[in-house]
C-alpha positions, 0 to 999 in steps of 0.5 A: 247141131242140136236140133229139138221138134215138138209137136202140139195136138189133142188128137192125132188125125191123119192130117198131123201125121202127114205133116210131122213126117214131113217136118221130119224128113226135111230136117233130117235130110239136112240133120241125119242125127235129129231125133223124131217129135216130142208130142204134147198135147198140153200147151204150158206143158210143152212151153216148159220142155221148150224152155229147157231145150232152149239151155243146149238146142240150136234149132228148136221146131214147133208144129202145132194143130190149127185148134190151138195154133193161134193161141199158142203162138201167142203164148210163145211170144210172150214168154220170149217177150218178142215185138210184133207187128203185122206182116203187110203181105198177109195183110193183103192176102186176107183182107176182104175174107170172113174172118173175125177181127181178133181171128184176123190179128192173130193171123197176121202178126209175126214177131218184128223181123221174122222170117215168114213161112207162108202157107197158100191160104195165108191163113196160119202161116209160120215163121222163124226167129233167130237169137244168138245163134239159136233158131226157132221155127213155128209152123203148122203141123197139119196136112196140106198146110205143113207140106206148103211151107215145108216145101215152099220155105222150110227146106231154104231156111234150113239150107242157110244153116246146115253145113254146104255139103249136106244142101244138095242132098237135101234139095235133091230130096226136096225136087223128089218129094214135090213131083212125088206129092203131085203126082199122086194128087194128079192121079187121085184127082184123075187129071193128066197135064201134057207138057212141051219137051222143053228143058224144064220138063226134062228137069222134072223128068229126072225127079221121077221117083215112079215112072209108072205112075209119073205116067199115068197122069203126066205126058211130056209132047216130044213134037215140041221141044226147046229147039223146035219150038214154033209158036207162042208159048200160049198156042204151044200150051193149048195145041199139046192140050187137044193132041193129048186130049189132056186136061191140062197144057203147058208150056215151060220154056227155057230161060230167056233173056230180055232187052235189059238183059234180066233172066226169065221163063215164060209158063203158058198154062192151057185148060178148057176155059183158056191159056194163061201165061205167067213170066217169072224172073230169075233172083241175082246170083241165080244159075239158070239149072237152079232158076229152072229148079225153082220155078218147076218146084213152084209150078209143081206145088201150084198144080197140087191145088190147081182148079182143072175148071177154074185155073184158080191157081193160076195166078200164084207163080205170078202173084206168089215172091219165087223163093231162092234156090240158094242164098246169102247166110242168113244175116236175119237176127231178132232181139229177143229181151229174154235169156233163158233163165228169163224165158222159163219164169214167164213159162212158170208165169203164164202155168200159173195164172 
């Protein structure tokens, strides 16, 4: 596949650089021949190479420097001529907060039927659209935001387009990268989380890149175990907590079967003002190692912005769609009324005005 990346920035802070280099290595672990960024800090000019790239690439991806990220998308989306409408879960997500009215429009429309790639504030989402074959992706190129959508729906949007044999390594990756990203927040942040030796903590146990400094912030309780485990998930969360003196206590159980036969886990998150406890269901279709591979991906990237105080994040396993570890060929397809020859003439358009 043809693959283009273009990135907008009129500075090139720390924060754009961690997210192109994640961009990067996503799309590389799925496409070992996709060549690095093409910078810009020039919308319409970027907007040109993006309309001559469009004649051969299969994949073109779009980074842009929250400054601009608005203004921008709406400049795409006008030289394609794509309809847009208000994705309601945005909608949801940002209604009450200070925003203005156009800041707050801008943030929530997407092109009709994109493929949404949020990112954990909702704010400066991205998005995917596909025509003909071909796909473009718009995202944010700054850290933290990058790193959100990179992992939490990027990789699986790739995953629908690369070839089966490449999927594997790639989310072998993907599961690295989030313990890894976590880890080193943890430690940063001088937090330790204790988790029940259950199967789902032995799968995280078997990402560790570093297993000195997976140490130094993380302590999987042998005492409790998927076979021994006595108690509610929520007194086993907070019991592992004291004992390890840890600030931080969870409870990860196996998967579980309900009286209608859905599949589920059950994560009893435990901290000093309280324990939570958030079930979650598997997707149909789903093994339980991939159900198990999610949630813990999930859980890993909650705890990244977790509020040791607070728990404030909590509620995202919960509230936040579980996102498949693997799915149906994409059948998503967007009409978008313009070819290309069409698409450069309103590029040439929107330089002129």
């Amino acid at each position: 596949m043809e693959i283009k990346l273009f990135s907008l920035c009129d500075s090139e802070s720390a924060s754009a650089q961690a997210g192109k280099k994640c961009i990067y290595n996503c799309v590389r672990s799925f496409f070992r021949s996709c060549s690095d960024f093409i910078d810009f800090s020039s919308q319409k000019r970027m907007l040109v190479a993006i309309s001559q790239s469009l004649n051969a690439a299969d994949i073109v991806i779009v980074a842009v420097q929250s400054n601009m990220y608005n203004a921008t998308k709406r400049m795409l989306l006008s030289a394609l001529g794509a309809e847009t409408e208000q994705n309601e879960k945005v909608v949801k997500a940002l209604t009450g907060r200070k925003m203005k009215e156009a800041n707050f429009t801008a943030n929530t429309s997407f092109p009709v039927s994109s493929e949404l790639l949020p990112t954990s504030s909702y704010v400066h989402c991205g998005f995917a659209i596909t025509s003909g074959g071909q796909h473009i992706i718009y995202l944010p190129i700054d850290a933290p935001k990058a790193h959100e959508v990179v992992f939490g729906s990027l990789f699986d949007y790739l995953a629908n387009i690369a070839d089966s044999e490449k999927v594997a390594v790639a989310m072998d990756y993907r599961h690295k990268a989030i313990l890894a990203r976590t880890v080193k927040k943890l430690i940063h942040d001088s937090t330790k989380i204790a988790f029940a030796n259950t199967r789902p903590a032995e799968y995280i146990k078997s990402n560790i890149v570093n297993k000195e400094k997976f140490d130094s912030c993380i302590v999987i309780d042998d005492s409790v175990s998927s076979e021994s485990s006595n108690g509610t998930p929520d007194s086993i969360a907070r019991h592992i907590m004291e004992k390890q003196k840890a600030d931080l206590g969870i409870m990860f159980s196996d998967v579980c079967t309900d009286d209608n036969d859905e599949r589920f886990v059950c994560i009893a998150i435990a901290n000093s003002a309280g324990t939570k406890l958030i079930k979650v269901y598997a997707e149909e279709g789903e093994t339980n190692d991939e159900f198990i591979a999610v949630c813990a991906d999930k859980l890993l990237m909650t705890l990244y912005n977790y509020d040791v105080n607070t728990g404030s994040q909590q509620a995202q396993l919960l509230k936040s769609p579980k996102t498949k570890a693997k799915q149906k060929k994409l059948a998503l397809t967007i009409s978008i009324p313009v070819a290309v020859s069409a698409f450069a003439a309103a590029v040439i358009a929107l330089i002129l005005k």
